[in-house]
Chimera marker file (.cmm) of the C-alpha trace (Angstrom):
<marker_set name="trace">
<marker id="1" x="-25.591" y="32.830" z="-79.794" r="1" g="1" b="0" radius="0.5"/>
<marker id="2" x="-23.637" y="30.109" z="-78.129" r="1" g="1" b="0" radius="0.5"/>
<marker id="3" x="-25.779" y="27.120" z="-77.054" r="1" g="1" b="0" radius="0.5"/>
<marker id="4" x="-25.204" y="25.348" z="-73.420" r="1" g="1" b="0" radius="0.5"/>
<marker id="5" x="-23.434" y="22.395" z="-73.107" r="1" g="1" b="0" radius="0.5"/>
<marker id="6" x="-25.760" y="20.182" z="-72.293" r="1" g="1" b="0" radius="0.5"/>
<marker id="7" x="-27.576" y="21.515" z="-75.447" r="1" g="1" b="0" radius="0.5"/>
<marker id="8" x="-25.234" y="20.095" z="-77.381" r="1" g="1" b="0" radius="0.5"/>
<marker id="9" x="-24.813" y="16.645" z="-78.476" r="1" g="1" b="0" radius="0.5"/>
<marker id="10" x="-21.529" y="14.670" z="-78.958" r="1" g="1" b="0" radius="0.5"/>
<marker id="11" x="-20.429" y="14.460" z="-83.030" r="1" g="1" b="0" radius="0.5"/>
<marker id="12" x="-22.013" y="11.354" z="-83.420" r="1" g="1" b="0" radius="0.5"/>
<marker id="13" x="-25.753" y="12.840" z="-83.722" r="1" g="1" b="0" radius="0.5"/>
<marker id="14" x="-27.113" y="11.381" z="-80.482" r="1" g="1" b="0" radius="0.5"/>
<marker id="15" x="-28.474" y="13.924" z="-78.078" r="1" g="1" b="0" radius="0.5"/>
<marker id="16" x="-27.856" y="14.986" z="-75.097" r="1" g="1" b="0" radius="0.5"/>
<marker id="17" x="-29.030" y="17.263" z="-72.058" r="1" g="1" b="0" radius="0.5"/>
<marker id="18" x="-31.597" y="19.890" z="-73.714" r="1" g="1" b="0" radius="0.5"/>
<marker id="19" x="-31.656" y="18.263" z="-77.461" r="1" g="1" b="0" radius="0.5"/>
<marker id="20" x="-32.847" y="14.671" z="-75.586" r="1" g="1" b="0" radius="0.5"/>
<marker id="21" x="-36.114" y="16.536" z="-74.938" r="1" g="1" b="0" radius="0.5"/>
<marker id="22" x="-35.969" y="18.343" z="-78.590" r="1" g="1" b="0" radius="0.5"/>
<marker id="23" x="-35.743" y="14.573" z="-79.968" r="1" g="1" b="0" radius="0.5"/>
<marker id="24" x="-39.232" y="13.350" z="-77.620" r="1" g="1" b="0" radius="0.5"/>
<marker id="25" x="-41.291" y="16.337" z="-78.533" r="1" g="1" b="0" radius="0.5"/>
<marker id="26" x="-40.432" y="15.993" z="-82.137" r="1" g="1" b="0" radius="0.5"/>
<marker id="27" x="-41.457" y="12.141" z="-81.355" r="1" g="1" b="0" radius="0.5"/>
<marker id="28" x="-44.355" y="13.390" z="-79.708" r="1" g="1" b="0" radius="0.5"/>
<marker id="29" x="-45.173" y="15.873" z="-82.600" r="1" g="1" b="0" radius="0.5"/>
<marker id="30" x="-44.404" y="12.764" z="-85.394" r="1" g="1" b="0" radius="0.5"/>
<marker id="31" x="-47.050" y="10.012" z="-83.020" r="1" g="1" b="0" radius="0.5"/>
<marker id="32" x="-49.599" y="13.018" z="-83.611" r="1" g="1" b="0" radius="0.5"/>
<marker id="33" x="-48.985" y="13.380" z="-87.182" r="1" g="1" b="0" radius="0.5"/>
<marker id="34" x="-49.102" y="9.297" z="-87.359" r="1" g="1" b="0" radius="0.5"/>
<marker id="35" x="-52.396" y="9.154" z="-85.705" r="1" g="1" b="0" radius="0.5"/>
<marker id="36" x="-54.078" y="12.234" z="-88.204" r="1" g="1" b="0" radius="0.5"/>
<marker id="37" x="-53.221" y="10.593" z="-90.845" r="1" g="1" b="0" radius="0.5"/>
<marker id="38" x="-55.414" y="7.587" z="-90.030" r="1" g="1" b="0" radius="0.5"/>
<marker id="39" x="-58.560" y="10.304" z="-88.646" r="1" g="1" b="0" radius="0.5"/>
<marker id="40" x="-58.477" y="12.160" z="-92.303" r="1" g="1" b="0" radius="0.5"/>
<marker id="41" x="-58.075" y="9.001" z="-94.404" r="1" g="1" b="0" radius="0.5"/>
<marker id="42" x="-61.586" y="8.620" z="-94.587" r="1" g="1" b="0" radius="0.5"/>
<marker id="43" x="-62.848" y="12.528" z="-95.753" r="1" g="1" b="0" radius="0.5"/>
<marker id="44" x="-59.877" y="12.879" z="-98.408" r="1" g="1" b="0" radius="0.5"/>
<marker id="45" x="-59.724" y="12.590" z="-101.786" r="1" g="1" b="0" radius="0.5"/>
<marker id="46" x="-56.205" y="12.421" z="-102.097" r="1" g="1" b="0" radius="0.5"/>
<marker id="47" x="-55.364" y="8.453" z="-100.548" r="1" g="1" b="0" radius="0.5"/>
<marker id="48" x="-52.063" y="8.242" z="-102.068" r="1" g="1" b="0" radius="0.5"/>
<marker id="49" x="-51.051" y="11.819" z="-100.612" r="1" g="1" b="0" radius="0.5"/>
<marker id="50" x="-52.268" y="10.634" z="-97.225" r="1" g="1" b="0" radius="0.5"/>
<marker id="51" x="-50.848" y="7.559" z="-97.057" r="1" g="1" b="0" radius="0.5"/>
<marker id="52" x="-47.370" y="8.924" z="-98.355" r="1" g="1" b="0" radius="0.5"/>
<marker id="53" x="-47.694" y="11.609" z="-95.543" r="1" g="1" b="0" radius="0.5"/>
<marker id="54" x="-48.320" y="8.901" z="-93.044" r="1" g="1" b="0" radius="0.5"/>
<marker id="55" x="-45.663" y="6.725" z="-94.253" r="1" g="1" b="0" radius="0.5"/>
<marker id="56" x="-43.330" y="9.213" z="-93.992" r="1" g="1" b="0" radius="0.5"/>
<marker id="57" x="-44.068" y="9.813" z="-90.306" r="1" g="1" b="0" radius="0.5"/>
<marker id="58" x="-44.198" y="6.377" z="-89.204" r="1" g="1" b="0" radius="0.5"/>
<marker id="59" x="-40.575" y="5.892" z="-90.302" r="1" g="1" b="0" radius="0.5"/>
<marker id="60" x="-39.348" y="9.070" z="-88.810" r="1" g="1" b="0" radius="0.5"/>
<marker id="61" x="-41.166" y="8.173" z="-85.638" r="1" g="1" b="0" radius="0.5"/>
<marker id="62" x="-39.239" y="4.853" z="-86.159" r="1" g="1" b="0" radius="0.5"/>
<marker id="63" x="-36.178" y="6.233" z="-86.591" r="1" g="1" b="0" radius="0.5"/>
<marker id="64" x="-36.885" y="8.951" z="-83.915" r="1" g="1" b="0" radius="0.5"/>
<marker id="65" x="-37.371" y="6.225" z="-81.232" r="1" g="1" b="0" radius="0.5"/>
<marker id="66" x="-34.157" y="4.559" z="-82.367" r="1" g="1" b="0" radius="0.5"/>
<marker id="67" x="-32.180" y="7.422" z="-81.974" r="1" g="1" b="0" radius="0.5"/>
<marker id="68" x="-33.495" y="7.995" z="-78.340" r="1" g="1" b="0" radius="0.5"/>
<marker id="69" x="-32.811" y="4.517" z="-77.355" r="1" g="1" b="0" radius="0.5"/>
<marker id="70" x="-29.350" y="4.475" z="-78.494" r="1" g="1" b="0" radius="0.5"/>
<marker id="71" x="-28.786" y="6.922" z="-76.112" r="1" g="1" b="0" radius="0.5"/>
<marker id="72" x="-30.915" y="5.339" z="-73.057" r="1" g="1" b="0" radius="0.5"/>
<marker id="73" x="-33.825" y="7.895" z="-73.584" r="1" g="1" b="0" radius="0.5"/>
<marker id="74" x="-37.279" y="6.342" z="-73.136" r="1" g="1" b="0" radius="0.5"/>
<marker id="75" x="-39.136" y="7.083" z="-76.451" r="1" g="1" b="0" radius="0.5"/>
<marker id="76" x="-42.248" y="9.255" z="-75.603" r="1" g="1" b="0" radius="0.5"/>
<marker id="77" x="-45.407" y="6.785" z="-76.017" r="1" g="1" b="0" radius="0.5"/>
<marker id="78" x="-47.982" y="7.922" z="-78.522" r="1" g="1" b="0" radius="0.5"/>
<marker id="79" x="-51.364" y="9.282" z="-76.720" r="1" g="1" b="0" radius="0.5"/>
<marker id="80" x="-54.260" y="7.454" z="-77.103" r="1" g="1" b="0" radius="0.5"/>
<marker id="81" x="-55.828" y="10.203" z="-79.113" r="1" g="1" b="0" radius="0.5"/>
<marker id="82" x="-55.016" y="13.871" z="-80.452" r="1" g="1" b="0" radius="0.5"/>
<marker id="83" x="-57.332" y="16.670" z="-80.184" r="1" g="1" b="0" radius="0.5"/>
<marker id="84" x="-56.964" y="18.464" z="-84.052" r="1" g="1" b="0" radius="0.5"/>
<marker id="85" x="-57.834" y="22.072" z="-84.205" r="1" g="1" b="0" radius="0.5"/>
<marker id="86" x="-60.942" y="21.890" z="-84.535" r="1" g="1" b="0" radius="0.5"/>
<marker id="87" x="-63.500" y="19.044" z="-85.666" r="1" g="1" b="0" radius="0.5"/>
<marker id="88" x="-62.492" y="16.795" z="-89.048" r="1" g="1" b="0" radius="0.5"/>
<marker id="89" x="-66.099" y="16.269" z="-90.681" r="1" g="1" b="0" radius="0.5"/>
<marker id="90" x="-65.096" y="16.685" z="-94.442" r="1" g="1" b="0" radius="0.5"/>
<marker id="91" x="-62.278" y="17.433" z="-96.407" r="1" g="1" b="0" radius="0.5"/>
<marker id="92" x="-61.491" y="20.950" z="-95.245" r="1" g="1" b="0" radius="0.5"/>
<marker id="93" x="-61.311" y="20.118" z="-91.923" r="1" g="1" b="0" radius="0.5"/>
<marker id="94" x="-59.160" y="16.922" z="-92.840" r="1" g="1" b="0" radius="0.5"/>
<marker id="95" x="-56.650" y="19.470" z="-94.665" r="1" g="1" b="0" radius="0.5"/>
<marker id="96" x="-56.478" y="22.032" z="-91.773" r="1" g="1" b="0" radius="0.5"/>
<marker id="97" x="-55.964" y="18.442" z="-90.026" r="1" g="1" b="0" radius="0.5"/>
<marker id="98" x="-53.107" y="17.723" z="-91.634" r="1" g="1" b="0" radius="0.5"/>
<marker id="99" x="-51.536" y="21.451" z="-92.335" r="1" g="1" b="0" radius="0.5"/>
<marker id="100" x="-51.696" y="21.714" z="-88.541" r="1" g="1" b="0" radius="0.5"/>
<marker id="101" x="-49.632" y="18.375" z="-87.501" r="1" g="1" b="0" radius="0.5"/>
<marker id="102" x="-47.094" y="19.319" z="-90.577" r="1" g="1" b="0" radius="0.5"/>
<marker id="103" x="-46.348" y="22.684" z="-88.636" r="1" g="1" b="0" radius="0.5"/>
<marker id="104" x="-46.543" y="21.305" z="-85.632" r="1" g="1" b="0" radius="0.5"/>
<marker id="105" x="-43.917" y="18.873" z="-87.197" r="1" g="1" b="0" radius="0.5"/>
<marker id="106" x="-41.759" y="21.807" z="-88.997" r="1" g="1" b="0" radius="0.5"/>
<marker id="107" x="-42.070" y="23.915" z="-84.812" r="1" g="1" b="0" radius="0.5"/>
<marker id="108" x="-40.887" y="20.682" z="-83.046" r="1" g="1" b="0" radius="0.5"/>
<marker id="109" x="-37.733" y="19.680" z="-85.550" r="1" g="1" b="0" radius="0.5"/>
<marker id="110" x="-36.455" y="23.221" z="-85.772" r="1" g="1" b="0" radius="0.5"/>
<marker id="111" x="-36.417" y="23.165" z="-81.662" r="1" g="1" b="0" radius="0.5"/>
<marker id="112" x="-34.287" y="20.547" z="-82.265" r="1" g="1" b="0" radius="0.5"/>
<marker id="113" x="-31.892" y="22.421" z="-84.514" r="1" g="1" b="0" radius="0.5"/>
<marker id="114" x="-32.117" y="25.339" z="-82.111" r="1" g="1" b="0" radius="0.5"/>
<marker id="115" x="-30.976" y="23.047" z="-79.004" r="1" g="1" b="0" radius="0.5"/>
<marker id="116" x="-28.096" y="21.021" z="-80.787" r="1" g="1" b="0" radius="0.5"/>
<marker id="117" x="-24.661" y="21.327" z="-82.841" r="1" g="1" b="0" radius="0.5"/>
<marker id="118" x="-23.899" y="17.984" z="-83.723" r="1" g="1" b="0" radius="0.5"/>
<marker id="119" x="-24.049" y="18.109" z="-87.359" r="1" g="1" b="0" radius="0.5"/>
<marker id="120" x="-25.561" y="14.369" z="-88.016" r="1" g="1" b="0" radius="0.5"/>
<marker id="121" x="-28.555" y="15.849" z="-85.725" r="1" g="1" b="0" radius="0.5"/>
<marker id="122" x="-28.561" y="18.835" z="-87.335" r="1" g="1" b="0" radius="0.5"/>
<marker id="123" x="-29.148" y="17.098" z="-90.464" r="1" g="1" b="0" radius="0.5"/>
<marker id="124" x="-31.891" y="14.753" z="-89.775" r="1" g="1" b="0" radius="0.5"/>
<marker id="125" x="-33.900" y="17.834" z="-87.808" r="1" g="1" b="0" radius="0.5"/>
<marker id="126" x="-33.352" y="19.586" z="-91.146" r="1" g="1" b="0" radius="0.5"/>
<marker id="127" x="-34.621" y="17.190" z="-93.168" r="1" g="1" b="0" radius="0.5"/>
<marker id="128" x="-37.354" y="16.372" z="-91.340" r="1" g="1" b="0" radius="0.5"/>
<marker id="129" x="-38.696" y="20.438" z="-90.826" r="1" g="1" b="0" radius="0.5"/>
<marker id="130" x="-38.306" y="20.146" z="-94.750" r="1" g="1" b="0" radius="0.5"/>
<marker id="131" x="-40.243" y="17.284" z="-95.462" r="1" g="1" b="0" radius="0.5"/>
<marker id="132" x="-42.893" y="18.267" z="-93.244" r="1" g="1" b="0" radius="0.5"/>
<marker id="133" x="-42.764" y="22.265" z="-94.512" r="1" g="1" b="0" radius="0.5"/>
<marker id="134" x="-43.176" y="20.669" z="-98.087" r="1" g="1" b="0" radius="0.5"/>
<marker id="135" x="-46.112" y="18.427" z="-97.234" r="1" g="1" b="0" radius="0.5"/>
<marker id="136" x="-47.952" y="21.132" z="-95.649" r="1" g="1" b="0" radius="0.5"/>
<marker id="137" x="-47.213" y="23.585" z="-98.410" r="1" g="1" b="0" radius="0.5"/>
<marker id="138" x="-48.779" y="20.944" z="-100.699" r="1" g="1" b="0" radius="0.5"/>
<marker id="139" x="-51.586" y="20.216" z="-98.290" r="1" g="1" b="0" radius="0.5"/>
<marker id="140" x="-52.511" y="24.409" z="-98.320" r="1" g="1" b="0" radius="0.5"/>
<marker id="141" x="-52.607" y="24.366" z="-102.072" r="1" g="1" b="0" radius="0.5"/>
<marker id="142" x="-55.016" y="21.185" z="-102.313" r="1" g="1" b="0" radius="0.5"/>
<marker id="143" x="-57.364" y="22.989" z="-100.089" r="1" g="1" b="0" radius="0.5"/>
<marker id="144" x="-56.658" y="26.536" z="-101.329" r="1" g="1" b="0" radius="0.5"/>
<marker id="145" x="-55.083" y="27.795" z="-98.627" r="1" g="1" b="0" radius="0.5"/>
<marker id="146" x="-53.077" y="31.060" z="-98.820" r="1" g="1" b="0" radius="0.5"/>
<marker id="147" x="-50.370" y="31.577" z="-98.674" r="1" g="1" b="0" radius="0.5"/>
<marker id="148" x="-49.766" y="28.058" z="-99.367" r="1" g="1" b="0" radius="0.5"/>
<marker id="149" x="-45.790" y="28.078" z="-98.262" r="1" g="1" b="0" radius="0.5"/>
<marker id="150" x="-44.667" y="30.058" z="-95.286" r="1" g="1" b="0" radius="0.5"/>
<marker id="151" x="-41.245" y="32.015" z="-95.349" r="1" g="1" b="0" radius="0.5"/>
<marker id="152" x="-40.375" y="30.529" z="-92.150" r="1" g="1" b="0" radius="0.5"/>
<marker id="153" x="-41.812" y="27.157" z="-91.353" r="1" g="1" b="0" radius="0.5"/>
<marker id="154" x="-41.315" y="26.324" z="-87.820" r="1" g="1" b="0" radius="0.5"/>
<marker id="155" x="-41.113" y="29.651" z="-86.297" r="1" g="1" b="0" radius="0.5"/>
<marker id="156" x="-44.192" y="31.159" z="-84.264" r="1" g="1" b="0" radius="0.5"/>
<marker id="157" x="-45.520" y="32.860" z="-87.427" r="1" g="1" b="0" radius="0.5"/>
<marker id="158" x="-46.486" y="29.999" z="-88.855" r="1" g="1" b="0" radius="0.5"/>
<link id1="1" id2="2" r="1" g="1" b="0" radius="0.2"/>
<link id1="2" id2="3" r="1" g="1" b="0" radius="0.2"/>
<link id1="3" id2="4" r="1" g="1" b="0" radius="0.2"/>
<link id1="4" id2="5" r="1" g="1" b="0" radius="0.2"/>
<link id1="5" id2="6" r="1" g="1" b="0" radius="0.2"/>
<link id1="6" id2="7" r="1" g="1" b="0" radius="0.2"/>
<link id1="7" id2="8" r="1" g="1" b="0" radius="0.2"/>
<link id1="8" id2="9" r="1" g="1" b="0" radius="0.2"/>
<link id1="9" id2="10" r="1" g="1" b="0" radius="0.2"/>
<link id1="10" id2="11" r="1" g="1" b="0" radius="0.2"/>
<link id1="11" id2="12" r="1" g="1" b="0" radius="0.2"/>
<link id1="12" id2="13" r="1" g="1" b="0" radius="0.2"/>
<link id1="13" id2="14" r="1" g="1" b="0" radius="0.2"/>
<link id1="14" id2="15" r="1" g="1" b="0" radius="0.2"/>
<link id1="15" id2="16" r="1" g="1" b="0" radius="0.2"/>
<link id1="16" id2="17" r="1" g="1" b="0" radius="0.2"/>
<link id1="17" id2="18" r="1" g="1" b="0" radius="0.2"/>
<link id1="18" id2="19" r="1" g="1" b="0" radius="0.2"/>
<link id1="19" id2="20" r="1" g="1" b="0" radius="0.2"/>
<link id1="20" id2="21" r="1" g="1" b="0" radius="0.2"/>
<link id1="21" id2="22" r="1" g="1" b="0" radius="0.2"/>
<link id1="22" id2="23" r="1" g="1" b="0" radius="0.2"/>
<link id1="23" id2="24" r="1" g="1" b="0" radius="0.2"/>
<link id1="24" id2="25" r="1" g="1" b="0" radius="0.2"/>
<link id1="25" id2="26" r="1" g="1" b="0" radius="0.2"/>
<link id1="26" id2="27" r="1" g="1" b="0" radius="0.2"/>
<link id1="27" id2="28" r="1" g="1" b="0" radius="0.2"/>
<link id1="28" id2="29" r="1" g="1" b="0" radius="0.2"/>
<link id1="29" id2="30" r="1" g="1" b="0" radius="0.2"/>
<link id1="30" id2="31" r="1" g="1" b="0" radius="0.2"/>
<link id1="31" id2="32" r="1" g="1" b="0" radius="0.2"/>
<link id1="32" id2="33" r="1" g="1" b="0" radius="0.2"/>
<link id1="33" id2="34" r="1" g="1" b="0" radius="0.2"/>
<link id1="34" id2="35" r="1" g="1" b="0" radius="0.2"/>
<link id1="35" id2="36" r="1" g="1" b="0" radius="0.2"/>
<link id1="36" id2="37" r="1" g="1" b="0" radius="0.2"/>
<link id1="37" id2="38" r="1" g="1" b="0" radius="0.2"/>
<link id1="38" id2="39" r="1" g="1" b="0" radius="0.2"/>
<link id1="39" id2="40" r="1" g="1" b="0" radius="0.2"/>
<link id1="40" id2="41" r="1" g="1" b="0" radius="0.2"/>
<link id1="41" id2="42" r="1" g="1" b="0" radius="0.2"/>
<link id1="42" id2="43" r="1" g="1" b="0" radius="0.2"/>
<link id1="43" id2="44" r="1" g="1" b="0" radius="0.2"/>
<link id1="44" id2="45" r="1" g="1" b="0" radius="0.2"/>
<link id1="45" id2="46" r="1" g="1" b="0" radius="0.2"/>
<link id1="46" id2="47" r="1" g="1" b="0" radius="0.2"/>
<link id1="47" id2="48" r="1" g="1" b="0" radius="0.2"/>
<link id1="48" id2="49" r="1" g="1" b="0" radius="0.2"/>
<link id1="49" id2="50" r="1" g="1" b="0" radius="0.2"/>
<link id1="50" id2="51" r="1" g="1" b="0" radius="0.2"/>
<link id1="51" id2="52" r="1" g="1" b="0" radius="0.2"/>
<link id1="52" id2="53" r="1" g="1" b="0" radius="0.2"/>
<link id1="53" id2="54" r="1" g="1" b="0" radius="0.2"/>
<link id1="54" id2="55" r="1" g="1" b="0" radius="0.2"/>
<link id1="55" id2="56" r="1" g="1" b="0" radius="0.2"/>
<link id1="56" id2="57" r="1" g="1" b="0" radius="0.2"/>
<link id1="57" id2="58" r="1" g="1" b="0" radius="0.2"/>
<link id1="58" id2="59" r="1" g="1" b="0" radius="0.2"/>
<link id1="59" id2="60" r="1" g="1" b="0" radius="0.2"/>
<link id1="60" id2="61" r="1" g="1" b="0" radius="0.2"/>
<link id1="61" id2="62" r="1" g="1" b="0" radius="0.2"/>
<link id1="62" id2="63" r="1" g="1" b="0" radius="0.2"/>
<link id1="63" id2="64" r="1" g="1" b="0" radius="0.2"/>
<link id1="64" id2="65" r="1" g="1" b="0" radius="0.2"/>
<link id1="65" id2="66" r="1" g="1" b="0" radius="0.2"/>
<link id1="66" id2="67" r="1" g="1" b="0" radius="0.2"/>
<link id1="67" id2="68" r="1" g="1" b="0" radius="0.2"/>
<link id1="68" id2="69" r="1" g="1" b="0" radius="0.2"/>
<link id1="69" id2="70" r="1" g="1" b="0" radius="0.2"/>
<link id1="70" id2="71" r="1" g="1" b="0" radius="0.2"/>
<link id1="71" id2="72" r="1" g="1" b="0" radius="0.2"/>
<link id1="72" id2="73" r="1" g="1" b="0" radius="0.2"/>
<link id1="73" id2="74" r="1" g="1" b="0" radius="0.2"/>
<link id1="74" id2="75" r="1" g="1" b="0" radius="0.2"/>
<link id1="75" id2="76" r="1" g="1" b="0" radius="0.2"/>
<link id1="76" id2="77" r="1" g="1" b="0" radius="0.2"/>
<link id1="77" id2="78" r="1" g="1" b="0" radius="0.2"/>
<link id1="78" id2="79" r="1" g="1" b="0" radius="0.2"/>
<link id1="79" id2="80" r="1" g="1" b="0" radius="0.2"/>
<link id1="80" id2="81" r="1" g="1" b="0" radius="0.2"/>
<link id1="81" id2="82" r="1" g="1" b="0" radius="0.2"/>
<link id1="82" id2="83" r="1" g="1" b="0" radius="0.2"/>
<link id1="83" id2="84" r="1" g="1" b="0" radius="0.2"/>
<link id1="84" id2="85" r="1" g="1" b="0" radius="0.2"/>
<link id1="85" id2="86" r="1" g="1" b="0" radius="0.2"/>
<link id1="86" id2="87" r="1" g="1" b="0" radius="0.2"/>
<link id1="87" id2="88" r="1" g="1" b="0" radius="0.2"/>
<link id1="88" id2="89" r="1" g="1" b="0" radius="0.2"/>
<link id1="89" id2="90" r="1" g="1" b="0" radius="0.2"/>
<link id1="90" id2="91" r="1" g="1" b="0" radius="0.2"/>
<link id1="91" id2="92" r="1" g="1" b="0" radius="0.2"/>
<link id1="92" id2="93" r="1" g="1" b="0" radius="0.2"/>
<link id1="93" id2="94" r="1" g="1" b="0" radius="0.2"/>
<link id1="94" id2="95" r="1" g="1" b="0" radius="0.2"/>
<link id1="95" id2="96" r="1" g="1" b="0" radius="0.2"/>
<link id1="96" id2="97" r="1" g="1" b="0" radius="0.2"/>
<link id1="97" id2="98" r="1" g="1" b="0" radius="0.2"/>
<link id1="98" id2="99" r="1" g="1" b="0" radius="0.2"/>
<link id1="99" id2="100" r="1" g="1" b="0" radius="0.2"/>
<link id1="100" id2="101" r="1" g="1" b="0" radius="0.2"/>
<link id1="101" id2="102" r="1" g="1" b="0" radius="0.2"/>
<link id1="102" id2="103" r="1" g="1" b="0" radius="0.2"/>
<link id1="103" id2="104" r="1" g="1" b="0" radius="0.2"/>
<link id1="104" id2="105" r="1" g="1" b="0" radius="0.2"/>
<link id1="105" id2="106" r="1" g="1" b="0" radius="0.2"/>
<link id1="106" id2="107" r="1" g="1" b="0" radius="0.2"/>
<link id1="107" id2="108" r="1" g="1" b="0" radius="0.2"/>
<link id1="108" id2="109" r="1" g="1" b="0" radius="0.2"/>
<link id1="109" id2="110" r="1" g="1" b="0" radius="0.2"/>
<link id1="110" id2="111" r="1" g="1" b="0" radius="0.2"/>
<link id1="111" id2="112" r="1" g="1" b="0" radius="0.2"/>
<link id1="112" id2="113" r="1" g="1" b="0" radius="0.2"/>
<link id1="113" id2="114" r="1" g="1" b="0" radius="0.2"/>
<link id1="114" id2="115" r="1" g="1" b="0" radius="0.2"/>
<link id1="115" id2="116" r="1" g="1" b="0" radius="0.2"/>
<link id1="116" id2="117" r="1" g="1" b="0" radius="0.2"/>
<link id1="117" id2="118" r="1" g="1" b="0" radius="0.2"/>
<link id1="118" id2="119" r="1" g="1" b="0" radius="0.2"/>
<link id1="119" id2="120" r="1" g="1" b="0" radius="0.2"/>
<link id1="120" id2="121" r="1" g="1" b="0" radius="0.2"/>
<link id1="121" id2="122" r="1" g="1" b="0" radius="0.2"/>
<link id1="122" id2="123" r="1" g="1" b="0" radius="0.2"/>
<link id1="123" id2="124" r="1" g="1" b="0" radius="0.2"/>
<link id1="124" id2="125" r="1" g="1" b="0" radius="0.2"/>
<link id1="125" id2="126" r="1" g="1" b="0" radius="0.2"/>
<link id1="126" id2="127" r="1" g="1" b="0" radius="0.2"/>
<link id1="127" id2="128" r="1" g="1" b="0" radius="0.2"/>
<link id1="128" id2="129" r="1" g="1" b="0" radius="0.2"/>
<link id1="129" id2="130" r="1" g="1" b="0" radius="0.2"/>
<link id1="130" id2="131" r="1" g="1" b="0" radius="0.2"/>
<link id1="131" id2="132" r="1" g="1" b="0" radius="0.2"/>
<link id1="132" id2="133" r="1" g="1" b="0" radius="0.2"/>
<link id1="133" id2="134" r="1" g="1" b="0" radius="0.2"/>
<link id1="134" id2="135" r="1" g="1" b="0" radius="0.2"/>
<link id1="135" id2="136" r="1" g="1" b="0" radius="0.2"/>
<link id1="136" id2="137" r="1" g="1" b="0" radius="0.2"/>
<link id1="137" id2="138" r="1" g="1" b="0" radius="0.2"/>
<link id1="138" id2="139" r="1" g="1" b="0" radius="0.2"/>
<link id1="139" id2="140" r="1" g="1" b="0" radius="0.2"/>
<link id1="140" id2="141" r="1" g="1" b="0" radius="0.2"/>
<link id1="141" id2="142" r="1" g="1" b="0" radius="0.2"/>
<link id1="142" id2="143" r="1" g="1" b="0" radius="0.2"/>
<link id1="143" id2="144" r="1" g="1" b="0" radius="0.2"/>
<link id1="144" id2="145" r="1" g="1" b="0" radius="0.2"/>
<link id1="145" id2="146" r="1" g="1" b="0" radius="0.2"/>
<link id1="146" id2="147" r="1" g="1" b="0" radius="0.2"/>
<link id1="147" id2="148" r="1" g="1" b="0" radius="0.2"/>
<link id1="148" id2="149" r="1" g="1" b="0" radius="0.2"/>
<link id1="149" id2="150" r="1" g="1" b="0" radius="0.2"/>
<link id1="150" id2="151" r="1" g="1" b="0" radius="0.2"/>
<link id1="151" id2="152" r="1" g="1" b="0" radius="0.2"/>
<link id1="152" id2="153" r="1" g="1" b="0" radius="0.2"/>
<link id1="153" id2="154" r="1" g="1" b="0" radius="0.2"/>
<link id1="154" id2="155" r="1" g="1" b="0" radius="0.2"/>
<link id1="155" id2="156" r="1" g="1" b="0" radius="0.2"/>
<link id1="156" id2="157" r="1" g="1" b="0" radius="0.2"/>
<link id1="157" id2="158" r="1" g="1" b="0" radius="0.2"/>
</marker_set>
């Protein structure tokens, strides 16, 4: 299916039109995974798994708002708070914490794919669905979650 113009960004992996919106949600999605990270810190076991998950968001919320600036965009701000799925008490809820914001992650990169051609953008929405499909996959099999990788990360299924 061919994609609108203004879906499309130039070949220098800035976007435009439809992707510019792609880009702030996954911004929006990454300032929600940020901000988990910090509410489970203190209910999981795992520190150095949280606090490589978090890193990893930070810079690609970083990086995010740097590509939106280079092309005027106003970065989304990050909310004063997230609501997670349900309650985070204990560890289990701190996993389903952090499985949740790594597929809301994986959903808000591959809009991005879906709304741009540029290949550079391509390839940082790609990489980004994967890291965040990995870390989830990882989170489901510390808390025994099954299946613990999904076939399709990103799509509506999961």
């Amino acid at each position: 299916m061919t994609q609108p113009s203004s879906a499309i960004a130039p070949a220098s992996g800035k976007p435009t039109g439809d992707a510019v919106q792609a880009v702030q949600d996954a911004l929006a999605a990454e300032h929600a995974a940020v901000w988990t990270h910090g509410l489970v810190s203190a209910f999981v076991e795992e520190a150095q798994q949280v606090a490589e998950g978090a890193n990893a968001h930070r810079a690609r919320r970083d990086a995010t708002e740097r590509l939106l600036r280079d092309v005027s965009a106003q970065p989304v701000p990050p909310a004063p708070a997230y609501l997670p799925p349900a309650p985070v008490t204990d560890a289990p809820s701190s996993i389903a914490a952090l499985v949740a914001v790594e597929v809301d992650a994986c959903v808000a990169w591959r809009g991005v794919l879906e709304r741009t051609e540029d290949p550079d953008l391509r390839r940082t929405a790609l990489d980004a669905l994967t890291a965040s499909a990995v870390r989830a996959t990882r989170w489901r099999k510390t808390g025994g979650l099954l299946p613990a990788a999904l076939v399709l990360p990103g799509t509506a299924v999961g």
